[in-house]
C-alpha angles and dihedrals in degrees: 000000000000111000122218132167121298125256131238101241123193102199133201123190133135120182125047091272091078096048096074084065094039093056087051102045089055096053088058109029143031105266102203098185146004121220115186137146117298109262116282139222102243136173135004095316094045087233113177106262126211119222118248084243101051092045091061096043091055084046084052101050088234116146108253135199135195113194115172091223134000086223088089124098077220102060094040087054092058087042083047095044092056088059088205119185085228146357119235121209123194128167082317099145113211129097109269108211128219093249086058095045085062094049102087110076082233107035132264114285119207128202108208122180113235132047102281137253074038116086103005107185146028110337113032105156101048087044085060090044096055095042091062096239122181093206152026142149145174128285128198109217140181105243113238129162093281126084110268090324093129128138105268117241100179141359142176137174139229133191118247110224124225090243091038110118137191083282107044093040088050093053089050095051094033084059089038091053088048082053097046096038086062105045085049095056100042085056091042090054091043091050100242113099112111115210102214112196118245118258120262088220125082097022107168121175119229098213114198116268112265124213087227094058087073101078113102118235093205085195093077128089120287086246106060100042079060102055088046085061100052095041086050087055121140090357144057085358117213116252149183141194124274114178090338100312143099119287116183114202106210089173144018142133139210120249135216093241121133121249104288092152097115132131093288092054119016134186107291095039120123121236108181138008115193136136080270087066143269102287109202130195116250127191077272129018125341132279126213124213119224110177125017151182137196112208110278094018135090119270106260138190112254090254084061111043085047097067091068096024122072108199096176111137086358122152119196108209128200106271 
């Protein structure tokens, strides 16, 4: 690969998805400043809590900022005064404005984690997860006032396996996104990246994950409930209802079995209950679970919550 000159990068990130691209980009260029979220109250104690991304930068010895907004004269001069090549945006989660956008002498790069004009928003990658998507990816964009309606630098796509959940999916795509940043600027510095606009056809909006959305309708298909467990994993964790408390469901998976919810049995009622886990009929098919976790205690395999848990005869409800 042809080598040409760093650049001098401004980033903005927040969450731990942006730290695998942080760690990459200053290895190669000159990051002249970190913008992330204020600190945060977090836990029990309410302790003021650092942002993965601040953490590393200060690991790091970059200079970091906090700003509460980018909407202060305050905040656009620090982003001014670091005279970076190119802002880049990752999962930083506040509202960039145009006069910021204008700011980089090359523009502001985002790295968004779906196939654009796919999954536009704030959650791409549960959105994918409970459509039931075979397949996503990363794409580098050039940041505009839309949301997420850039010009596209670069894109690739992975394959989203049929275990995969809301982590593991995120650690692929946040590697994938340090891989892609960094072919895009090296083509950008060498003059030779094309921005192709995004395709009018296939827009999807990503809407940020309710917390109402965990509940589990045991009257859907097998399937579906499936794929809502592994897009609420690690958070905000599907759940149901067991004697009238919480029941968070970490891991489950749909089986090949015929219709048997009826009035004898309907959806919610458990089936079986074995060390191979608690299979419970659903509207259509049956769905295993896998991990799971009674409000208060530790999130548990089935073999285990069983020892101190009878589910003979149990029917979970809908909380």
């Amino acid at each position: 690969m042809i080598s040409a000159p760093p650049l001098k990068l401004g980033f903005a990130g927040t969450p731990d998805f942006a730290v695998p691209a942080l760690e990459s980009l200053a290895g190669r260029h000159r990051i002249a400043a970190v913008f992330t979220q204020p600190d945060r109250p977090a836990g029990r104690g309410q302790a003021l809590h650092l942002s993965p991304v601040k953490r590393r930068a200060l690991e790091l010895g970059l200079t970091v900022h906090q700003p509460a907004s980018f909407k202060t004269p305050d905040a656009l001069e620090m982003l001014r005064a670091a005279q970076v090549d190119v802002l880049v945006v990752v999962a930083y989660g506040l509202i960039l404005p145009a006069a910021v956008l204008v700011v980089p002498a090359r523009g502001c790069l985002n790295i968004h984690a779906s196939l654009l004009p796919r999954w536009r928003g704030a959650a791409p990658i549960q959105r994918a997860l409970l459509a039931g998507d075979s397949v996503t990816g990363v794409t580098i964009m050039r940041m505009e006032a839309g949301l997420d309606t850039g010009p596209m630098l670069l894109s690739r796509a992975i394959t989203i396996d049929s275990r995969d959940n809301a982590k593991s999916l995120h650690d692929k795509l946040a590697h994938l996104g340090a891989l892609l940043i960094e072919e895009s600027l090296q083509a950008l510095r060498l003059g030779s990246q094309p921005e192709v606009a995004q395709p009018l056809e296939g827009i999807t909006y990503a809407a940020k994950i309710d917390k109402a959305e965990t509940p589990i309708q045991w009257g859907r298909h097998a399937e579906e409930i499936s794929r809502q467990v592994r897009a609420f994993n690690p958070t905000p964790v599907a759940e149901t209802r067991f004697d009238g408390k919480q029941l968070r469901i970490w891991e489950a998976e749909p089986l090949d079995a015929p219709a048997l919810s009826g009035p004898s049995r309907p959806p919610g009622s458990v089936l079986t209950a074995t060390r191979e886990g608690i299979d419970v009929v659903c509207g259509t098919g049956v769905l295993r679970i896998l991990k799971l976790q009674l409000a208060g205690r530790k999130p548990l395999p089935a073999e285990e919550f069983l020892r101190g848990q009878r589910l003979d005869g149990t029917r979970f409800s809908n909380p």
